[in-house]
C-alpha positions, -999 to 999 in steps of 0.1 A, spaced: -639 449 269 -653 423 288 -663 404 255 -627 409 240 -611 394 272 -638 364 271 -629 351 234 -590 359 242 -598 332 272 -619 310 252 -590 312 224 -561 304 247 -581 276 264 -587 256 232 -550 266 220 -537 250 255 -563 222 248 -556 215 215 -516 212 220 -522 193 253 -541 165 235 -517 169 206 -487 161 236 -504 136 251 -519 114 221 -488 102 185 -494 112 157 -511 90 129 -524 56 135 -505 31 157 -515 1 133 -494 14 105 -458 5 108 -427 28 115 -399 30 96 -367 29 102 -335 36 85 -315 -7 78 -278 -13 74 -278 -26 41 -250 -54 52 -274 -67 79 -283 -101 68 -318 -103 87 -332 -70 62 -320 -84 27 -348 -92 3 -344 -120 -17 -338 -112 -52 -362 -117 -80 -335 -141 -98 -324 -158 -67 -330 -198 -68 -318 -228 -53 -284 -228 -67 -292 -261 -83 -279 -255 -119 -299 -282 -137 -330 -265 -125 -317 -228 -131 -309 -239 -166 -349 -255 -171 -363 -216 -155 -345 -196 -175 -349 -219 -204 -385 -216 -200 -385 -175 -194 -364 -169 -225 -386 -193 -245 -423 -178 -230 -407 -141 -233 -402 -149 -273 -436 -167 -276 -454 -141 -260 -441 -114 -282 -448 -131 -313 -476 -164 -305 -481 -170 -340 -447 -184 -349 -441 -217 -348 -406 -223 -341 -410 -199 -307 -444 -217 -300 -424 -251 -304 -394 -238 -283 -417 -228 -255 -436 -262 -255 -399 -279 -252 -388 -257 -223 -422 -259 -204 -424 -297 -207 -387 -303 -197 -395 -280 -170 -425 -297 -158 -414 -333 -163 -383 -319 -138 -416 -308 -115 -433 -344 -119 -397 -359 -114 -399 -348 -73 -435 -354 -69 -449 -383 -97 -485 -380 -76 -495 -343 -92 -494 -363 -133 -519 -384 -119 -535 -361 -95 -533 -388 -71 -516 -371 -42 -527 -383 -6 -510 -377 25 -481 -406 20 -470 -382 -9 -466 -348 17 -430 -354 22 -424 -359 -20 -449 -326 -21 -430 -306 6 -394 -317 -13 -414 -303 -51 -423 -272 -32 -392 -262 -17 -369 -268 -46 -396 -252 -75 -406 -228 -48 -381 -201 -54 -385 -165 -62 -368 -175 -99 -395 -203 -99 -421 -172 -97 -408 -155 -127 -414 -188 -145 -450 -186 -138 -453 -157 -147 -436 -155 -182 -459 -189 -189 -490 -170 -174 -477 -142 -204 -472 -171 -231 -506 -184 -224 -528 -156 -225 -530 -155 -263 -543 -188 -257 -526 -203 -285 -514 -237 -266 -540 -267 -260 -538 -297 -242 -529 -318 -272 -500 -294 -279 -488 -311 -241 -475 -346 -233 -506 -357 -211 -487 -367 -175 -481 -324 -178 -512 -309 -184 -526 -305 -153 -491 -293 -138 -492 -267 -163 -526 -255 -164 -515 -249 -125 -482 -231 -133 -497 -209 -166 -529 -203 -150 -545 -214 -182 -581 -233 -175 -585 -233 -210 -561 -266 -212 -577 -284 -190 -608 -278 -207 -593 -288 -241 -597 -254 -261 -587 -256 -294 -555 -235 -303 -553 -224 -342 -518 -210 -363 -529 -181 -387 -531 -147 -368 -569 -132 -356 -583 -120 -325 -607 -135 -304 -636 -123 -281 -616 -103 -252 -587 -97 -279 -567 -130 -274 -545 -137 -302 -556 -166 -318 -535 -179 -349 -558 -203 -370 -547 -230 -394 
């Protein structure tokens, strides 16, 4: 009996323990955030919307010029007239870049250029602007678009905003349809 009422002590002692330290200490990690329930009409908690931009509409018109264009050259990178199309769009779009800030052509920036830099930022800076990079970054990775292709003030601008090394190392582009090493569409002429 005296070994039954032992482990019945031993039991309710670690019981009592475990819910003390359970009491006393939260639950989970402190460095993870809580969460809370928003007001979806509170200004401060809105997230800014994928398409949202400046509200300039000279620019608005360039990105979604540029989107539409990079969405049809990336479905089909072989056809010219898309190809051509999406060179137009993301040269007019770039020249509009080089427009704010004429240092970045050149690669010439210093620090008497921040304030033209800072100005370039904010207005291409947008979460629309983000979108354009990445429907160029999709248009480029067939890797069918070299520096030539490019008026030369904007290669370096767009190399930046497609991600694409390739045209700043000047890799050739082809026309007629075949795929490369890592399955890059390459079109050859």
């Amino acid at each position: 009996m005296e070994r039954l009422r032992f482990f019945a002590l031993v039991l309710l002692f670690a019981g009592g323990s475990f819910l003390a330290v359970r009491w006393l200490m939260p639950l989970g990690d402190p460095r993870l955030p809580t969460f809370h329930a928003i007001e979806v009409t509170d200004p401060a908690e809105t997230r800014p919307v994928s398409f949202a931009s400046d509200k300039d509409a000279a620019r608005d018109a360039l990105r979604k010029a540029v989107i539409a264009a990079a969405g049809d050259f990336a479905k089909d990178p072989c056809d010219t007239g898309s190809r051509a199309r999406y060179i137009g769009a993301a040269m007019d779009y770039a020249h509009a870049w080089l427009a704010m800030a004429p240092c970045v052509a050149s690669n010439s920036c210093s620090d008497a250029n921040s304030a033209e830099l800072d100005r370039a930022q904010k207005a291409f800076g947008t979460p629309l602007d983000r979108r354009v990079q990445e429907a160029m970054a999709l248009a480029h990775a067939a890797r069918n678009i070299k520096a030539s292709d490019l008026a030369p003030d904007t290669v370096s601008l767009m190399a930046s905003l497609a991600a694409d090394p390739s045209l700043l190392a000047g890799a050739p582009g082809q026309l007629r349809p075949s795929f490369g090493p890592l399955g890059h569409a390459r079109c050859d002429g």
